[in-house]
N, C-alpha and C positions, 0 to 999 in steps of 0.2 A: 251447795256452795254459793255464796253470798258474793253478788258482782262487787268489784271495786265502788268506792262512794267516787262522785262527780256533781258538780255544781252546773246545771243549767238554770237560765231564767227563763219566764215563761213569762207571754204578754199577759196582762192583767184578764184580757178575755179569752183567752186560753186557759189560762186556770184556772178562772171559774166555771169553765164550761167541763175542765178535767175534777174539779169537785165536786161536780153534777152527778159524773160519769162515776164517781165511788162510793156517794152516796146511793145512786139509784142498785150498785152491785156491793152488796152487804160483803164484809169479809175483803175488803179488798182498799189496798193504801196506794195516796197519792203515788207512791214508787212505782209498786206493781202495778197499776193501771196503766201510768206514765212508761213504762220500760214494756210494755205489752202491746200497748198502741202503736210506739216508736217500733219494736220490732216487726208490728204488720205492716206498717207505713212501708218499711224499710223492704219485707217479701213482695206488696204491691209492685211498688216501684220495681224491681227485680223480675216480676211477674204480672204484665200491665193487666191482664183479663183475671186476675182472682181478687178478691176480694174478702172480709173474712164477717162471720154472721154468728149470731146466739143461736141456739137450737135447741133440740130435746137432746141431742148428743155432745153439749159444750158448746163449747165454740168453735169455730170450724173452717179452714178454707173451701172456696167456693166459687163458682164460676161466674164471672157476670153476665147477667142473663142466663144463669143455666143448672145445674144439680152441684152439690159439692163434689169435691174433687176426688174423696173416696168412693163415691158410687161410679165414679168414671175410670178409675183403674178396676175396680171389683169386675165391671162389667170388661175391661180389656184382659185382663187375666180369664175369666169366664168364656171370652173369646176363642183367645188361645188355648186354653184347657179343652177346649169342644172342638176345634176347627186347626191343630198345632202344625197343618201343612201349609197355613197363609203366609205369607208375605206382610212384614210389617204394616205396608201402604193401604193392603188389599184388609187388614184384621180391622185397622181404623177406620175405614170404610162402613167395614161392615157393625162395628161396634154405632158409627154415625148414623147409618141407616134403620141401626133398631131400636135407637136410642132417642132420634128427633133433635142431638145433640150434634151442633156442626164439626167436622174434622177442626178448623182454628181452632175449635175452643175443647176438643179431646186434648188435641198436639199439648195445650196450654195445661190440660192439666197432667198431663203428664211430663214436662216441664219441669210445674210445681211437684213430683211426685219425687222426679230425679233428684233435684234440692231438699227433700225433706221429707225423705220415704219411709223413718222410723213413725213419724206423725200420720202420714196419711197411712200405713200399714197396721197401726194400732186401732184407726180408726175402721177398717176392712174387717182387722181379725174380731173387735168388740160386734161389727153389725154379723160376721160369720156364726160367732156363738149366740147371739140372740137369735138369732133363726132357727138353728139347730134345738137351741132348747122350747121354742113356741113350738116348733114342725116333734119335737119329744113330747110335748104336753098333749098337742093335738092328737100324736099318736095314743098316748095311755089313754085318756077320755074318751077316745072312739074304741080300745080294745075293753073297758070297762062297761061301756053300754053296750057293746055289741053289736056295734055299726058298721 
């Protein structure tokens, strides 16, 4: 479904800096660059400690200074699934202390999780089945050699 059209102007050195940003990313028009920025702009702000980053998995929210934001719910679910008698305070703790990741910047991305937990949950279930199929490959190659 195709947003409503709207006319914004853009300073002359924002625009060109935003026809930088679509030529250097093939496949991609001054709109959808411009409506992509504006809406990270817009979760930042919303969310002062995240940030958003290119990767090997897209593009991504992300913690400043810190892992993205689906390695920090995976790891608080992972928590809870192994340890399901904690205490909210006590699971974040303990997720901080195994992680070298500070509780601010957990709470933050779980925050950003609550706001847009189809996105960061897609990105959990994609790293859940990549594993599962490396940890399936690793298994047949060792039941084939005999190791």
């Amino acid at each position: 479904m195709a947003g409503s059209p709207s006319s914004i102007r853009f300073d002359p050195d924002v625009l060109r800096r935003l026809a930088d940003y679509t030529a250097a990313h093939p496949g991609t028009s001054l709109s959808s660059a411009g409506n992509r920025l504006v809406d990270e702009a817009l979760r930042s702000n919303e969310h002062p400690l995240i940030v958003f980053r290119d990767g090997p998995a897209g593009r991504r929210a992300r913690l400043v200074g810190g892992p993205d934001v689906w390695q920090v719910i995976r790891a608080v679910r992972s928590t809870r699934a192994a340890e399901p008698d904690l205490d909210a305070e006590t699971r974040v703790a303990v997720v901080s202390e195994n992680s070298g990741v500070s509780v601010p910047l957990i709470r933050a991305a779980i925050g950003y999780w609550s706001a847009y937990p189809d996105e960061v949950d897609m990105l959990v279930d994609r790293a859940d089945r990549e594993e599962s199929e490396a940890r399936n490959r690793w298994q047949r190659e060792h039941e084939l050699l005999g190791a």
